[in-house]
C-alpha positions as CSV (number, residue, x, y, z in Angstrom):
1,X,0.0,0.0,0.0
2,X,1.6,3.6,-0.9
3,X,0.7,6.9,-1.9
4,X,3.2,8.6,-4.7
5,X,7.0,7.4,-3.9
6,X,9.8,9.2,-5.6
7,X,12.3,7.3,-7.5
8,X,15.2,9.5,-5.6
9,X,15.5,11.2,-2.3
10,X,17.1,14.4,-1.0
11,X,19.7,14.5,1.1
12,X,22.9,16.1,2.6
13,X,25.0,14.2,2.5
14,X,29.0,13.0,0.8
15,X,31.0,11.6,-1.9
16,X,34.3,12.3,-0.3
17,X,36.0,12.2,2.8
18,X,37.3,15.0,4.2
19,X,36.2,18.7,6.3
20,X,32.6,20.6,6.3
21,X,33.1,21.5,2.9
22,X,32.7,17.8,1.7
23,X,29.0,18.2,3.1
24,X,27.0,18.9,-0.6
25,X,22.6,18.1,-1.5
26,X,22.9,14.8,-3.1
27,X,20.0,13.1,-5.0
28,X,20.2,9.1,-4.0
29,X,18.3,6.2,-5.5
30,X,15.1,5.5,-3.5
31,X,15.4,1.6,-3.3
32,X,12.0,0.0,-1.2
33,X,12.0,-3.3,-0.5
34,X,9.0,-5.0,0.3
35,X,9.7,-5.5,4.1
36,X,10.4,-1.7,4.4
37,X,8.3,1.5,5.3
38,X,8.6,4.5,3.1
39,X,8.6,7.9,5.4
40,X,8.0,11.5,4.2
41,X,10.6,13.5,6.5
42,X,9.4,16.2,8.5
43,X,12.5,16.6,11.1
44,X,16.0,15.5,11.4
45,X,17.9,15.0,14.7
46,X,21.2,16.2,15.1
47,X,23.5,14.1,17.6
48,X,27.1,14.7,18.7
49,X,29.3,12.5,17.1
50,X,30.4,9.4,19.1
51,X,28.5,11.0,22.2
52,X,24.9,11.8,22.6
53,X,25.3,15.1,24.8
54,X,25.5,18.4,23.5
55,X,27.6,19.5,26.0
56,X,31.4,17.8,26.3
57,X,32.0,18.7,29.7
58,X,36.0,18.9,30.4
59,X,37.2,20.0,27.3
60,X,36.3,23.1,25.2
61,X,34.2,23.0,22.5
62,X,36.6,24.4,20.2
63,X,39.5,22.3,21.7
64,X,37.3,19.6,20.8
65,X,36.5,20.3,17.2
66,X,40.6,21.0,17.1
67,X,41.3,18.0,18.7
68,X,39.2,16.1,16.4
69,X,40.8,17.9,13.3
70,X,44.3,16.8,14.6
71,X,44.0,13.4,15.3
72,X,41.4,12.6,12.5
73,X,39.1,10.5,14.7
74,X,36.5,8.6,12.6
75,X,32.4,9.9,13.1
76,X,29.1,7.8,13.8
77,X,27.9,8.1,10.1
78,X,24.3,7.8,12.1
79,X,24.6,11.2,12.9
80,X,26.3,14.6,10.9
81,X,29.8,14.3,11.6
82,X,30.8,17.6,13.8
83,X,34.1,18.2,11.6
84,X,35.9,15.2,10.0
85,X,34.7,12.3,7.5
86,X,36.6,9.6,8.0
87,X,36.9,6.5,5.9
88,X,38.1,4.4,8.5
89,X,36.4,3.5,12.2
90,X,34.1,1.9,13.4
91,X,31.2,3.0,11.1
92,X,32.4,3.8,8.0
93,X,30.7,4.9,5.7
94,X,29.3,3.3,2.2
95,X,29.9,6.6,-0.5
96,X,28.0,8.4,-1.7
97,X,26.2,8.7,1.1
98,X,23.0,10.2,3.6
99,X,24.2,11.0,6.9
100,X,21.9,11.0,9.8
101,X,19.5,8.9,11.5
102,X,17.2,10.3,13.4
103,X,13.8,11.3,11.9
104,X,10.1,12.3,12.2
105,X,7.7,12.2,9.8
106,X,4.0,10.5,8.0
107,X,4.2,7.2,6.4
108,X,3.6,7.3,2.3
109,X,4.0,3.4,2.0
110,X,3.5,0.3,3.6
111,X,5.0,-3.5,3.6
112,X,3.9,-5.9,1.2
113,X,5.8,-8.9,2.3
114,X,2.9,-10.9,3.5
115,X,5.1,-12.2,5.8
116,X,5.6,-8.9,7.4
117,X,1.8,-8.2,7.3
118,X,1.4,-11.0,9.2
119,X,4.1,-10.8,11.7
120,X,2.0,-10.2,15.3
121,X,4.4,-7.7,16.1
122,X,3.9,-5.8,12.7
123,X,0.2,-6.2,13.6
124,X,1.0,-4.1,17.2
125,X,2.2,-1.3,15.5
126,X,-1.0,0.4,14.0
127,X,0.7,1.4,10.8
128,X,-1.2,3.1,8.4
129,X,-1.3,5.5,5.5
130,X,-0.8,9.4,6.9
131,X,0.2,8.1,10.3
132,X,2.6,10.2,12.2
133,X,5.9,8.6,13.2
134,X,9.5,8.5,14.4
135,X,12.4,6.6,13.0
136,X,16.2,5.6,13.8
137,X,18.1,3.5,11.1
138,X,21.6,5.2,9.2
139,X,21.3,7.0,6.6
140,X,17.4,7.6,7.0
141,X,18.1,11.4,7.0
142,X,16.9,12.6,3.3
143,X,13.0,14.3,2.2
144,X,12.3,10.2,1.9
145,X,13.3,7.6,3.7
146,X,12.9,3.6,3.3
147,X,13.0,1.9,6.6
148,X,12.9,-1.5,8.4
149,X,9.4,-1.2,9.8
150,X,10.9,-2.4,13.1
151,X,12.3,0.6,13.8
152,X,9.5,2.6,13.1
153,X,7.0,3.9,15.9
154,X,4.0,5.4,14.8
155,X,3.3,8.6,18.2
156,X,0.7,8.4,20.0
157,X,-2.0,11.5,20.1
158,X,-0.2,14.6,21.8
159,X,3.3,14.0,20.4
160,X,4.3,16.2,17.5
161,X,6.7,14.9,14.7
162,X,9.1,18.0,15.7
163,X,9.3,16.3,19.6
164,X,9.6,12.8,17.8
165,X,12.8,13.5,15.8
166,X,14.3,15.5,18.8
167,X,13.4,12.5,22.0
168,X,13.8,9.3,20.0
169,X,17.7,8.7,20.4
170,X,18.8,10.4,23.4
171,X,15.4,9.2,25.0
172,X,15.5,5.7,24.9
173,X,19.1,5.9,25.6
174,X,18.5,7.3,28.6
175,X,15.6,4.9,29.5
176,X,17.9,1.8,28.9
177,X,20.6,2.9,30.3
178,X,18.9,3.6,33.9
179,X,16.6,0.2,33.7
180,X,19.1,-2.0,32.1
181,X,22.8,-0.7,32.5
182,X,21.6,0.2,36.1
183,X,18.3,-0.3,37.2
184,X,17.4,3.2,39.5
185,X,15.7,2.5,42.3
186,X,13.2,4.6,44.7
187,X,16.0,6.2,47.1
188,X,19.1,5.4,45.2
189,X,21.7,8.9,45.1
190,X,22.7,8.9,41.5
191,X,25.6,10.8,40.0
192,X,25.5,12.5,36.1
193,X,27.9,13.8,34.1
194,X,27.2,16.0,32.4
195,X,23.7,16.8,33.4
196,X,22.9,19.8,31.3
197,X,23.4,18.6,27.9
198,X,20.4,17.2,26.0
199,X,21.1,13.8,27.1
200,X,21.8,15.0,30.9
201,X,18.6,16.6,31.1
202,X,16.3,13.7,29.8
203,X,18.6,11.5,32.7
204,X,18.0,14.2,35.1
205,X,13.9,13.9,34.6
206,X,13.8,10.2,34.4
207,X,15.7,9.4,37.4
208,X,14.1,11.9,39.0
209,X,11.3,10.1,38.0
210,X,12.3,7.0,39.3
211,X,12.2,8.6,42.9
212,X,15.9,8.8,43.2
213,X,18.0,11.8,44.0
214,X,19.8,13.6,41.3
215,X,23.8,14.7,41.9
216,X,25.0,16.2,38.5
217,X,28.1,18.1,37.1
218,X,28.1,20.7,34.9
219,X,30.5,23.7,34.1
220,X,28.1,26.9,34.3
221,X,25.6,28.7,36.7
222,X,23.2,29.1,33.7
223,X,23.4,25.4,33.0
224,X,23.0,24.3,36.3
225,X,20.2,26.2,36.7
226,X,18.3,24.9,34.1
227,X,19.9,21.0,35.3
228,X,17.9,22.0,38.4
229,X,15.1,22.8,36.8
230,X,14.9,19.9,35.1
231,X,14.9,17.3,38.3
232,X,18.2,17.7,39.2
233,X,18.9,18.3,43.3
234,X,22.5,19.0,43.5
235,X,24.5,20.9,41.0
236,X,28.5,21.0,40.9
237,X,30.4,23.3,39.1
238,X,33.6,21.5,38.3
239,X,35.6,24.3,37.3
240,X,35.2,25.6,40.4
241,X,34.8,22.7,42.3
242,X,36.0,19.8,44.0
243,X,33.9,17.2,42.4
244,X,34.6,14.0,44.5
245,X,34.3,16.7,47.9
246,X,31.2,17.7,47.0
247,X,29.7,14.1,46.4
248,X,31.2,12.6,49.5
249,X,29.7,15.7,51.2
250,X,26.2,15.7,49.6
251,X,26.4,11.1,50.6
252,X,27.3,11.6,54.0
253,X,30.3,10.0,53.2
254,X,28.4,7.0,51.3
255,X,29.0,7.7,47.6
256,X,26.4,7.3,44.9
257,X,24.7,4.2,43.9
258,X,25.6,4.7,40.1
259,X,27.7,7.3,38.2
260,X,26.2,7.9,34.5
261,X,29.8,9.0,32.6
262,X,29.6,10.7,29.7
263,X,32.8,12.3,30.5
264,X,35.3,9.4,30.0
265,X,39.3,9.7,30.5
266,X,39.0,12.8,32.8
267,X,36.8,11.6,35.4
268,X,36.7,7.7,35.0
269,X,39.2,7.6,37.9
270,X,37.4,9.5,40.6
271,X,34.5,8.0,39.8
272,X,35.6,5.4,41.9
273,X,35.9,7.4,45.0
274,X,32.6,8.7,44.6
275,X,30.5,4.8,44.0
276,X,29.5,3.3,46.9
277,X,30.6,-0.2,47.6
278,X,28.4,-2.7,45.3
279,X,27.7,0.6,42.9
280,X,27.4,0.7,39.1
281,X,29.6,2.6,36.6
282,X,27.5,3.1,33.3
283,X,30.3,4.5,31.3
284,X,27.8,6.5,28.4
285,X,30.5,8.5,26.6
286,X,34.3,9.5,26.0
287,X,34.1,13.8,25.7
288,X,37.6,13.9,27.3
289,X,38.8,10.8,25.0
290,X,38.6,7.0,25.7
291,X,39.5,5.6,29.0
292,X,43.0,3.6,28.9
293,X,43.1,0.3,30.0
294,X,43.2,-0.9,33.5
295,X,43.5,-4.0,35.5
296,X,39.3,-5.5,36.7
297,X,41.2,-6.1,39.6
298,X,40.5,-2.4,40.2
299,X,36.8,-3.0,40.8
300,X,37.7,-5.3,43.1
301,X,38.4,-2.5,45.6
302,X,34.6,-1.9,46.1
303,X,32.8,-4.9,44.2
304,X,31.9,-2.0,41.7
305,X,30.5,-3.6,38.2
306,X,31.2,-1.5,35.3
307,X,29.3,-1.4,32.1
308,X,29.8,0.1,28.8
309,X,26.3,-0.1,26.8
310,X,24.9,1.3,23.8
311,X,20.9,1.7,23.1
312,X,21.3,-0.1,19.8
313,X,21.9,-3.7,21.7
314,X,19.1,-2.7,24.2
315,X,16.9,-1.9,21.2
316,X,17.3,-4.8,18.7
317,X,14.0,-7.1,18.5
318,X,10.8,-5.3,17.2
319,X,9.2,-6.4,21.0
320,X,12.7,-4.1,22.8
321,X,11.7,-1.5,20.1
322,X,8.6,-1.1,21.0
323,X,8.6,-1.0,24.4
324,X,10.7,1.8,24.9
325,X,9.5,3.4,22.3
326,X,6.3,3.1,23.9
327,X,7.7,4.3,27.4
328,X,9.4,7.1,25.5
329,X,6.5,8.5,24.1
330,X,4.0,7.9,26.5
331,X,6.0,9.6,29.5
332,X,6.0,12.9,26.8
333,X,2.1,12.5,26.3
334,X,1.4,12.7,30.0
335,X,3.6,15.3,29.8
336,X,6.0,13.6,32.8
337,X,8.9,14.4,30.2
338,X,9.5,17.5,28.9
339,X,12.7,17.5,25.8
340,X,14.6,21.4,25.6
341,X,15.0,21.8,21.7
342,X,17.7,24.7,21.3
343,X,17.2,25.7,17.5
344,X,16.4,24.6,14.5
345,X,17.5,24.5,11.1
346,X,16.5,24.4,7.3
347,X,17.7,20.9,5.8
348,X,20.0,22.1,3.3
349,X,24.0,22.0,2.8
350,X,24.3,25.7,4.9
351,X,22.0,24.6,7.3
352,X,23.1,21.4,8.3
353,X,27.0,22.8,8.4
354,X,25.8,26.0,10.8
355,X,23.8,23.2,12.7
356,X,27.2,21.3,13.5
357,X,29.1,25.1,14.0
358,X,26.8,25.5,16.9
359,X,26.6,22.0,18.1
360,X,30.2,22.4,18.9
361,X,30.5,25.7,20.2
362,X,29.4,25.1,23.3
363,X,26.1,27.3,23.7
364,X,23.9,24.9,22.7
365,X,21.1,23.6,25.8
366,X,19.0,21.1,24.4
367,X,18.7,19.7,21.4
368,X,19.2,20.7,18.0
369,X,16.4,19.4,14.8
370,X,16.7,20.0,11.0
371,X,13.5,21.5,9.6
372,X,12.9,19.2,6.4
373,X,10.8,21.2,3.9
C-alpha cells in the first residue's frame, strides 16, 4: 500500500572524505524493499558524534572540534559528523552517502511482504497510510526515507513529529541505560555527568522520575540552573569545584549508587571514590577521550560492576523496540517528560553545516532538529 514514492531522495550528504566542505545536496536512489516502510521526512535530529550530549563537559568546545581535526578521529555516520569524514572506524561509511539517523515524519507506504503483514508484532504497531511517526536506522536522513518497519514507531496523540525526531535517540538511551545498565531504584543517590546537555537533562527527569535523588556536574551557573530545573537536586560546578568533595559531602560520606559518565578519560578515575561499595559505573560517553586500560582487579576494591552499553543492543527485536519506544512516548504525552530543543534548522548543505558550528560551540542547551521542507 503507498501513496506517490519518488524514484530518488534528498539529502545532505557525501561523496568524499574530508572537512565541512565535503557536506553537498545529493539526490540518492530511493530503493523500497517489500519489508520496508517509506517515510516522508518532517525533522531531522542532530546528535554529537560518538556522544549523545551536547555539551562535552571537560574539554572546550573548540578544543574539541581542534582535537578532532588533529588526530582525525572517525564519526558515527548515524549522525552529521561535527568536523571530519573519515573512511576508516568503526562505522564507516558506504559513498555516496546520507548521513543521519534520526527522523520524524508521515508514512507514504507500507510492507507488502505478506510475511511482514502478518508478523503479530507488525500487527501491534497500528501502521497506516498518513500516520505520524519517528524513526532511527543510518542513513534515514533525506526528504524520503525507506526503513525497516521495526524501527518505526507510529506517536501516540499529543506528540508532535518535531518532539519525535528531537526524544527518540537520546530518550531511549536514557531509559535503557537507567533500567538496564543500572536499574534506579526509589532512594538510590545517582551521580551524572554532564547533566545539562540534551542527554543530561532527559537522565536528570527520568531518574528523578524514578524517585531517586539527582547529583549532577556541569561547568556553568546558567546550565545548572536549568539542570535543576529539570529534576536535578544537587548541581557541581567543576571548574570551580572539588567534584569527589562535594559528592562525598552531599552522601554523607556513602557515595552514589551509580555514576552515568559521559565524561570518560577525565573523570573515569574518581569516579571510583565517589561509587559506593556494590555501585554501578554506566560509562555513556568519551568527551575527554577513551579511557585507557586498567587491571578488573580495580573493581575489586569496592565490588563496583562496570558497564559500557549502547541503546542499539538494548533496542534490537521489534518487542525491545517497541517497548521503549512506547515508554518514551508515553511519559512525553502525560507530559512527565519534557525534551529542551535549542534551535532549529532548514535541511539544506548551509544549514546542516551551521547546525554542526553551533553544536560544537558550546552554547547549545537542548537539542538541536533539522527543519525538512
Amino acid at each position: 500500500m503507498s501513496s506517490v514514492v519518488p524514484a530518488v531522495q534528498k539529502t545532505i550528504g557525501i561523496r568524499q572524505h574530508g572537512d565541512f566542505d565535503v557536506l553537498e545536496a545529493l539526490e540518492l536512489p530511493l530503493v523500497v524493499g517489500s519489508d520496508q516502510i517509506v517515510v516522508k521526512t518532517e525533522w531531522v535530529g542532530l546528535l554529537l558524534p560518538c556522544l549523545l550530549h551536547s555539551e562535552p563537559p571537560l574539554l572546550d568546545r573548540r578544543e574539541l572540534h581542534r582535537h578532532i581535526l588533529s588526530v582525525r578521529l572517525a564519526y558515527i555516520d548515524a549522525c552529521f559528523p561535527t568536523s571530519l569524514f573519515s573512511s576508516k572506524g568503526l562505522y564507516p561509511l558506504q559513498l555516496p552517502a546520507a548521513v543521519g539517523q534520526e527522523i520524524s515524519g508521515t508514512i507514504v507506504a507500507l510492507p507488502t511482504d505478506p510475511a511482514v503483514l502478518e508478523d503479530p508484532e507488525y500487527k501491534l504497531r497500528n501502521f497506516a497510510l498518513g500516520a505520524r511517526v519517528s524513526a532511527n536506522e543510518r542513513g534515514a536522513a533525506a526528504d524520503y526515507a525507506a526503513l525497516a518497519w521495526k524501527g518505526v514507531f507510529v506517536l501516540p496523540d499529543g506528540v508532535s513529529t518535531r518532539i519525535g525526531a528531537a526524544a527518540r535517540t537520546q530518550g531511549t538511551t536514557v531509559l535503557t541505560f537507567i533500567e538496564e545498565a543500572y536499574n534506579v531504584q526509589k532512594g538510590d543517590t545517582i551521580l551524572v555527568h554532564t547533566v545539562a546537555g540534551g542527554l543530561g537533562l532527559l537522565f536528570a527527569q527520568l531518574i528523578k522520575l524514578r524517585g531517586a535523588t539527582v547529583i549532577g556536574t556541569t561547568s556553568t551557573p546558567e546550565k545548572a540552573a536549568i539542570a535543576k530545573a529539570n529534576g536535578a537536586d544537587h548541581v557541581i560546578l567543576y571548574k570551580d569545584e572539588d567534584v569527589v568533595a562535594r559528592v562525598l559531602e552531599i552522601t554523607k560520606g556513602e557515595g552514589v549508587e551509580a555514576v552515568f559518565d559521559g565524561v570518560g578519560k577525565d573523570t573515569f578515575d574518581s569516579d571510583f571514590e565517589m561509587l559506593k561499595r556494590k555501585g554501578t559505573l554506566v560509562s555513556v560517553g568519551n568527551a575527554s577521550g577513551a579511557v585507557p586500560p586498567f587491571q578488573p582487579l580495580r573493581l575489586a576494591q569496592k565490588n563496583i560492576k562496570l558497564v559500557r552499553p549502547i541503546v542499539g543492543n538494548y533496542m534490537v527485536t521489534p518487542a525491545e523496540i517497541r517497548h521503549y519506544a512506547s515508554e518514551l512516548f508515553s511519559l512525553i504525552a502525560e507530559q512527565k517528560l519534557q525534551v529542551q530543543i535549542h534551535e532549529e534548522y532548514p535541511f539544506t548543505r548551509e544549514g546542516v553545516i551551521q547546525a554542526q558550528k553551533d553544536l560544537t560551540s558550546g552554547h547549545t542547551v537542548g537539542k538541536l532538529l533539522l527543519k525538512v521542507e
